[in-house]
C-alpha positions as CSV (number, residue, x, y, z in Angstrom):
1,X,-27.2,-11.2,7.9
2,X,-26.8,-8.7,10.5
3,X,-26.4,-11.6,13.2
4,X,-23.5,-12.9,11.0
5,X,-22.1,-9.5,10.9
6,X,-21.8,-9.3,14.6
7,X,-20.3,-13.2,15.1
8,X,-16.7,-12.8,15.5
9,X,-16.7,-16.1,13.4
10,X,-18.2,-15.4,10.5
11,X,-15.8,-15.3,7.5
12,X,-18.2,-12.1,6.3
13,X,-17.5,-10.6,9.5
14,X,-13.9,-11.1,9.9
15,X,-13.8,-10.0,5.7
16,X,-15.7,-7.0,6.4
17,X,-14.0,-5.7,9.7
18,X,-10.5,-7.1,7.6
19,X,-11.5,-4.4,4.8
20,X,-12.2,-1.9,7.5
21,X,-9.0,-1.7,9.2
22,X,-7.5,-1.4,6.0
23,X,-10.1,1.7,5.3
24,X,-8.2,3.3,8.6
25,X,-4.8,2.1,8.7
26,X,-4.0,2.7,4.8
27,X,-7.2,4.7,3.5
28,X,-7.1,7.2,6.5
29,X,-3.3,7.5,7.6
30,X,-1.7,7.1,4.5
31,X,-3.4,7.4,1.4
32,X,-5.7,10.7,2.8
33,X,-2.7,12.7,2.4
34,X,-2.3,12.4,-1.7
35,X,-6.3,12.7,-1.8
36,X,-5.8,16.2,0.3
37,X,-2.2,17.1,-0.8
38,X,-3.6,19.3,-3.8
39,X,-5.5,21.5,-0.9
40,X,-2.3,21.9,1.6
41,X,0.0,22.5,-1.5
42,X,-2.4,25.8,-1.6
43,X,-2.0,27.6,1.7
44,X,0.6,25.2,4.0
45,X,2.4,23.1,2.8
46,X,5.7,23.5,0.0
47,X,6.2,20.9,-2.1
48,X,9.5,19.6,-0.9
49,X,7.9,19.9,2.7
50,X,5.0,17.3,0.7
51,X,8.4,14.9,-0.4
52,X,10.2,15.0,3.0
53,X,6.8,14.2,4.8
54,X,6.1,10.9,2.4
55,X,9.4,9.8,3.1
56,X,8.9,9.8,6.9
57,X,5.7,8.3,6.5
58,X,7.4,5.6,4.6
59,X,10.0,5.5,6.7
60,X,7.5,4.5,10.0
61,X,6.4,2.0,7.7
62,X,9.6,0.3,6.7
63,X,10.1,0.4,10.3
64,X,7.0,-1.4,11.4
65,X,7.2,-3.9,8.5
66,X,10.6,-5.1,9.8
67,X,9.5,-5.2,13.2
68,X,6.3,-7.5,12.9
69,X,9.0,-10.3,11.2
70,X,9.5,-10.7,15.3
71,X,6.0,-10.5,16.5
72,X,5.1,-14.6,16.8
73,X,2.5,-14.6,19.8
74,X,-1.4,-14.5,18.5
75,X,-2.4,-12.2,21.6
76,X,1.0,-9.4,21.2
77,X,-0.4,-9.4,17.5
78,X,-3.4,-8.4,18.4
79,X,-2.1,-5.9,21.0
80,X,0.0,-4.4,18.2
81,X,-3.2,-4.3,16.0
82,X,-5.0,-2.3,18.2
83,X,-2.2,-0.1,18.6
84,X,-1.6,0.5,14.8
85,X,-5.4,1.4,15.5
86,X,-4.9,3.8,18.0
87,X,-2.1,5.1,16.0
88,X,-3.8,5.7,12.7
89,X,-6.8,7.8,14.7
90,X,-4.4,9.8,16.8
91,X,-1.7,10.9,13.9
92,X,-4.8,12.1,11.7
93,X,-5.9,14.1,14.5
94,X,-2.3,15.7,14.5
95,X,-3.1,16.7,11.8
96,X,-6.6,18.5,12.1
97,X,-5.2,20.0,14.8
98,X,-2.2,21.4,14.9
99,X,0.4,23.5,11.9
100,X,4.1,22.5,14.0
101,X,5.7,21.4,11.6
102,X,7.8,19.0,14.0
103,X,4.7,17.1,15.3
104,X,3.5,16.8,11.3
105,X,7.0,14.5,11.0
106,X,6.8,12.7,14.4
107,X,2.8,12.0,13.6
108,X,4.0,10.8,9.8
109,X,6.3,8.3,11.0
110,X,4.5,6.7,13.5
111,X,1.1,7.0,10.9
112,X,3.5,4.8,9.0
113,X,4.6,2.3,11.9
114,X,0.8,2.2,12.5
115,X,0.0,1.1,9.0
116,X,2.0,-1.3,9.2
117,X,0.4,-3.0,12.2
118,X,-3.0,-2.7,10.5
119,X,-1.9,-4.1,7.2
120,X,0.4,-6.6,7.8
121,X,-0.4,-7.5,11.4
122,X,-4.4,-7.3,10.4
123,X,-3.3,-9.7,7.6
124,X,-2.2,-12.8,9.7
125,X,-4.9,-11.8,12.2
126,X,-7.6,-12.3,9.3
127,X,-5.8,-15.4,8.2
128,X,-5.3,-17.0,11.3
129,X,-9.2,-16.4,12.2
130,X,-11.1,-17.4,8.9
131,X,-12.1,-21.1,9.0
132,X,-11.5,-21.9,5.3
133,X,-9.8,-24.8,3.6
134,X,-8.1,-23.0,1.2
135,X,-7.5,-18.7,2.3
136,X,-6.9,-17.7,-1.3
137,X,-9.7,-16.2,-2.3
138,X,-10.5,-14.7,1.0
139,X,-7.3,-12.9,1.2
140,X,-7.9,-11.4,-2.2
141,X,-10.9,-10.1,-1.3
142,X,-9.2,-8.9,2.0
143,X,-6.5,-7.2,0.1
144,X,-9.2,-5.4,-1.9
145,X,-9.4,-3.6,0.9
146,X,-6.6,-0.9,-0.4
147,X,-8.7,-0.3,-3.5
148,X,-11.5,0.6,-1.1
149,X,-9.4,2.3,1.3
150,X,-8.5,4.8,-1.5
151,X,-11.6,5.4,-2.9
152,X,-13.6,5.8,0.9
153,X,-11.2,8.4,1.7
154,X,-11.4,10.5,-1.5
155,X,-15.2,10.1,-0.8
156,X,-15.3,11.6,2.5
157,X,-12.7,14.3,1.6
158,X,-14.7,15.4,-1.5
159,X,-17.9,15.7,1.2
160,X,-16.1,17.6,3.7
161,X,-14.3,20.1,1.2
162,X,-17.4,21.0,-0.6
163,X,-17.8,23.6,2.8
164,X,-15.1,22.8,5.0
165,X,-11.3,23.1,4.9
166,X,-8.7,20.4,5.0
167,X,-8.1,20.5,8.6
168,X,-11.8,20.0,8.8
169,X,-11.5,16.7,6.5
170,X,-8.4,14.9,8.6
171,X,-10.7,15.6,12.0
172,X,-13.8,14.1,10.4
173,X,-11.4,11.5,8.5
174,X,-10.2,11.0,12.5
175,X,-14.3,10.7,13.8
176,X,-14.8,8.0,10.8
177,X,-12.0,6.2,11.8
178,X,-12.4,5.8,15.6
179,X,-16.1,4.9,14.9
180,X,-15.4,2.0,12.5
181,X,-12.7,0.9,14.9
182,X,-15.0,-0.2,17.6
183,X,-16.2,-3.0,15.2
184,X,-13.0,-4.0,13.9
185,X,-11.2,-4.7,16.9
186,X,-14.6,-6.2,18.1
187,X,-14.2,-8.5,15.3
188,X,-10.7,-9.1,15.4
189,X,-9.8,-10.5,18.8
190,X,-9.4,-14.0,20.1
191,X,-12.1,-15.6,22.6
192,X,-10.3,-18.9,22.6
193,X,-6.5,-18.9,21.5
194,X,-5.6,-21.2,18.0
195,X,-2.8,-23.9,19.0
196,X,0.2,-22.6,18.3
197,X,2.5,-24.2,15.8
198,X,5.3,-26.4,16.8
199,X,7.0,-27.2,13.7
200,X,10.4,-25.3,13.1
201,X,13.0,-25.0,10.5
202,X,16.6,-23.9,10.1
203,X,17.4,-21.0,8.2
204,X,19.1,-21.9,5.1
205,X,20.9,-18.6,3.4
206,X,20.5,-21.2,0.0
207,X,17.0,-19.5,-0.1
208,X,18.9,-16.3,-1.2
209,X,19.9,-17.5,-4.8
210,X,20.8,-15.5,-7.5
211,X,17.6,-15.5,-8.7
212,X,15.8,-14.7,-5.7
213,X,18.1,-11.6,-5.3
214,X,17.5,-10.3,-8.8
215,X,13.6,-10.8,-7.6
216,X,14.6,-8.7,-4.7
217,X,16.2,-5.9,-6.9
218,X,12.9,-5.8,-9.4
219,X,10.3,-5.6,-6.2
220,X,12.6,-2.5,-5.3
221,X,12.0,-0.9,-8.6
222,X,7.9,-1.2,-8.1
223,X,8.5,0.5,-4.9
224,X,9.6,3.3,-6.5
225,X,7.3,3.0,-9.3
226,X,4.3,2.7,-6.6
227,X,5.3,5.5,-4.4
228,X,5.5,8.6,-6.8
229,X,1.8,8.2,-8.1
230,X,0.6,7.2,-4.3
231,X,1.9,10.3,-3.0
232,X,1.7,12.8,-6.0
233,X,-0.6,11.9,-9.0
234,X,-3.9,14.1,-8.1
235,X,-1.4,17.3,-8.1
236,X,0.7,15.9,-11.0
237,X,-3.1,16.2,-13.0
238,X,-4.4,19.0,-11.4
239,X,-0.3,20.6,-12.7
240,X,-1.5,20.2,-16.3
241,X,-3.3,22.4,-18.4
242,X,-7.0,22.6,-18.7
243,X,-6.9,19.7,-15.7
244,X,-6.8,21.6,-12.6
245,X,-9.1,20.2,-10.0
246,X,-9.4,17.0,-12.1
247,X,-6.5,15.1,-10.3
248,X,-8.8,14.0,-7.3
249,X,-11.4,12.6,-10.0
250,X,-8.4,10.8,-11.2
251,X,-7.2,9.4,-7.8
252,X,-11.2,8.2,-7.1
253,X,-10.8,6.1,-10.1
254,X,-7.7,4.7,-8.7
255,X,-9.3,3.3,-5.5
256,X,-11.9,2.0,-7.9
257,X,-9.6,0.6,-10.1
258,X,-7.5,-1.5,-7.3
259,X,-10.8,-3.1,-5.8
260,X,-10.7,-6.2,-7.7
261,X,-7.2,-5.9,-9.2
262,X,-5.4,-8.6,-6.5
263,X,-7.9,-11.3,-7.5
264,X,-7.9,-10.6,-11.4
265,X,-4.3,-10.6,-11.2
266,X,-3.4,-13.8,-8.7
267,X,-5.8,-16.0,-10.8
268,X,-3.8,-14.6,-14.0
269,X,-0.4,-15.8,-12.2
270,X,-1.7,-19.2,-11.2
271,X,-2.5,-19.5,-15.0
272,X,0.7,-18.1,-16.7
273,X,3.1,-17.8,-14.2
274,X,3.9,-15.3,-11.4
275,X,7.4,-13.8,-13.4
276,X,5.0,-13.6,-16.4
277,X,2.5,-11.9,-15.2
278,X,4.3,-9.5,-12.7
279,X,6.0,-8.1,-15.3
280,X,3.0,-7.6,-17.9
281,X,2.0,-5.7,-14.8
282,X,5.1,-3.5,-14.5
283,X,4.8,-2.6,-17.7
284,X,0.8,-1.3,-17.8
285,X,1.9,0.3,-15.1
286,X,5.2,2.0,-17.0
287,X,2.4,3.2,-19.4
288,X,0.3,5.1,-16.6
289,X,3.5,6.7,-14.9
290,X,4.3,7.9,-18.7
291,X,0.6,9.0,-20.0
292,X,1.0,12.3,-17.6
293,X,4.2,13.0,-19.1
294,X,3.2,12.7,-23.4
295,X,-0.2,13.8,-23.2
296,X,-2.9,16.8,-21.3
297,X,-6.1,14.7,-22.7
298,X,-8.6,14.3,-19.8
299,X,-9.2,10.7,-20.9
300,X,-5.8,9.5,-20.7
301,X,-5.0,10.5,-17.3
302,X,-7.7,9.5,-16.3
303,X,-6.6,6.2,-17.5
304,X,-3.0,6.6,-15.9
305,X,-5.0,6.6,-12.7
306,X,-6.6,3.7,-13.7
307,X,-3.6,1.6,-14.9
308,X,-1.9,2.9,-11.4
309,X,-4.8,1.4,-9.7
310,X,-5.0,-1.6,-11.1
311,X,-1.6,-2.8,-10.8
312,X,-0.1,-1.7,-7.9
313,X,-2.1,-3.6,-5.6
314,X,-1.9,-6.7,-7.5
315,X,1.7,-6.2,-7.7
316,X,2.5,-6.3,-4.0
317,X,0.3,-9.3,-3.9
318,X,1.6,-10.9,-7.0
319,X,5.4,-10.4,-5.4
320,X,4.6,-11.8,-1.8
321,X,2.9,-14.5,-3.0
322,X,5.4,-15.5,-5.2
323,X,8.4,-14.8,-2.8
324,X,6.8,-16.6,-0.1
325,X,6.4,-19.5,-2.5
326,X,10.1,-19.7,-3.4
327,X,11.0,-19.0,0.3
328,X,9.3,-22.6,1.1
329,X,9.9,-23.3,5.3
330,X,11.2,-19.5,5.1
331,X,8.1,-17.2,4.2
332,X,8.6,-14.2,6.4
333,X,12.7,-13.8,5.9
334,X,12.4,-13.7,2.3
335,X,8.9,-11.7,2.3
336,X,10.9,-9.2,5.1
337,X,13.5,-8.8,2.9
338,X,11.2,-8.3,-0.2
339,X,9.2,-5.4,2.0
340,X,12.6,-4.0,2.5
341,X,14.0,-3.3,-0.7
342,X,10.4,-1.6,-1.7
343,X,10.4,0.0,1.7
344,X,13.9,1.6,-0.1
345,X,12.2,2.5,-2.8
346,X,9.3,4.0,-1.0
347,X,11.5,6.1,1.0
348,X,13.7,7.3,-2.0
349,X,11.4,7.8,-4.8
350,X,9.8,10.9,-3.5
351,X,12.9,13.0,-2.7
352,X,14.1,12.7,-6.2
353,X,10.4,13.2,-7.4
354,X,10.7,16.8,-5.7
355,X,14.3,17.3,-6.4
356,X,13.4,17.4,-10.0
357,X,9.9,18.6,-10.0
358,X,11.4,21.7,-8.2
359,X,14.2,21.9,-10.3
360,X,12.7,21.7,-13.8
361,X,8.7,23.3,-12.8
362,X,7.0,20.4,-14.2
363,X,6.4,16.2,-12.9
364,X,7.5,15.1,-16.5
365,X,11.1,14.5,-15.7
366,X,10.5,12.8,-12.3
367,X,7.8,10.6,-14.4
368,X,10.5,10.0,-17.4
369,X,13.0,8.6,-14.4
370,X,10.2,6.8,-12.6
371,X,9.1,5.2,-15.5
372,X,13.0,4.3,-17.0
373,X,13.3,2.6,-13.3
374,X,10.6,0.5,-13.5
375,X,11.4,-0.7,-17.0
376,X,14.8,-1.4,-15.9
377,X,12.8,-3.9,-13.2
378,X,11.0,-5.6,-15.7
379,X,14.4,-6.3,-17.6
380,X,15.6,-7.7,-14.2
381,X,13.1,-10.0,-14.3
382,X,13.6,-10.9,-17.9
383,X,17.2,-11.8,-17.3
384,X,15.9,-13.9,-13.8
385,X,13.8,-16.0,-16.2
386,X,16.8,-17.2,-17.5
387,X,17.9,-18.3,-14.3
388,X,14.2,-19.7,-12.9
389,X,15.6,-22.9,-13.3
390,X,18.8,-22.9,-10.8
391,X,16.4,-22.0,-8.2
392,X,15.9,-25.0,-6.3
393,X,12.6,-24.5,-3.9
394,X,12.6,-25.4,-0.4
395,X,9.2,-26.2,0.0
């Protein structure tokens, strides 16, 4: 087992070190900061300060999701890899390290640019290397690598912060993160280059059909219902009554949660149908975003973190999959311009979310608007379904 652990062929191998750059890139540089936002809401940071800096991050990643549409060559792929790497370590440290606010920004944008080369880069990397007939499977176990990503995270912090400080969780979040990427980008590299592939197709803007584009508009309204519980749902438990210091339990159960939720979901889509499906999904997650809002029982929070968890994860796979179905010969501009409109919504949601929350003293109306724009989604997709026919694929 071991031996297989250290071949750079081994589909366990390329799985594990897969799951482990998504530990650092997403677990570490992105989703650390709602695990640890409760703690710098107490002595650093304001809460509009919290919005502004989720934006950026989002930002960097809307950025680097764009920019790996142009990154073709196996060996540049790997070279931005490593440097998503390098820049999830380094941007944690920023913030172990230093209060300036200015370098907290530039560090959150390229944290985000960084993500992106671990996720999505890391993705194709993982694909192009596992020697399997059909990838299906493997990527939804590669994918379930956010799920873990959250949960290792919260696991560390809750160790550190038993003693130590927050500062003292992002350095040792930074330690765990350069250590594990020694094996990672072990695994992950290239001793013999795969043949590149020759075959090439003409854009065709047919691809961008009215139903495509109302597919578009619903994948932007997830981003906005993903971003507001990634960014704010431990404090938005620990805000109500008889719940403080419960929203991190709550954001553990998310990461739990998400670990199998791309493989329960895709098999669902392949059964019933993507449209189907997705929007069953947007609306168990309308539920979670709403359950913080109606109710202060311990249970039922805890179970928005578990809806939250278990559908948004599956969601971004459940939309990719789908668009790069419809897209046929044309996967990445129609999955680029899916990541786009969400990358909108990312960058959007939490500046309302604060706007409001500041405005009113409570989540609830920033959860009643989150919630009303998600359902508003799923009636975009219920109107698309009307139209699923006119769509002619260009497979």
């Amino acid at each position: 087992m071991l031996k297989n652990l250290l071949d750079k062929n081994a589909t366990v191998a390329i799985l594990l070190a897969g799951i482990l750059a998504i530990v650092v890139g997403v677990g570490v540089a992105r989703f650390a900061f709602t695990s640890l936002l409760p703690f710098m809401l107490q002595d650093f940071l304001s809460l509009t300060d919290a919005g502004y800096l989720a934006s950026f991050n989002y930002v960097g990643y809307f950025a680097g999701a764009l920019f790996c549409i142009f990154i073709h060559d196996i060996q540049t792929k790997v070279r931005y890899f490593r440097l998503g790497m390098v820049l999830s370590i380094l941007t944690t440290l920023v913030l172990a390290t230093t209060d300036n606010a200015l370098l907290w920004f530039i560090s959150r944008i390229l944290a985000g640019f960084g993500s992106a080369m671990v996720l999505i880069v890391g993705a194709s990397l993982v694909m192009v290397k596992l020697d399997l007939q059909d990838k299906t499977k493997a990527m939804g176990v590669h994918f379930s690598g956010i799920g873990f990503a959250i949960a290792v995270s919260e696991l560390i912090s809750r160790v550190v912060l038993q003693d130590g400080t927050w500062q003292d969780t992002w350095f040792v979040l930074s330690l765990f993160a350069l250590i594990v990427s020694f094996y990672v980008v072990y695994i992950l590299s290239f001793e013999t280059l795969p043949q590149p592939k020759t075959q090439h197709a003409d854009f065709n803007k047919s691809i961008f059909s009215p139903y495509v584009l109302l597919l578009v508009l619903a994948y932007f309204t997830e981003g906005v219902g993903y971003v507001v519980q990634g960014t704010f749902l431990p404090d938005i438990i620990n805000s109500l009554e008889g719940l403080n210091g419960v929203g991190n339990l709550g954001w553990l159960i998310v990461g739990i949660a998400g670990i199998p939720s791309s493989i329960m979901w895709m098999r669902l889509a392949y059964r019933y149908g993507s449209i189907n499906v997705i929007m069953v999904a947007m609306a168990l997650q309308v539920v979670g975003i709403l359950l913080p809002a109606l109710s202060q029982n311990i249970t039922l929070n805890l179970l928005s973190g578990a809806l939250y968890g278990s559908t948004f994860i599956g969601l971004v796979a459940l939309f990719l999959h789908y668009g790069g179905k419809l897209a046929g010969k044309h996967p990445v501009v129609l999955m680029g311009a899916l990541t786009a409109a969400y990358g909108v919504g990312q960058i959007t949601a939490p500046l309302y979310c604060v706007a409001l929350t500041e405005h009113f003293g409570t989540y609830s109306p920033a959860l009643y608007v989150t919630a009303a724009i998600v359902t508003l989604g799923i009636l975009v997709l219920l109107f698309a379904k009307r139209l699923e026919h006119t769509h002619v694929l260009h497979a």
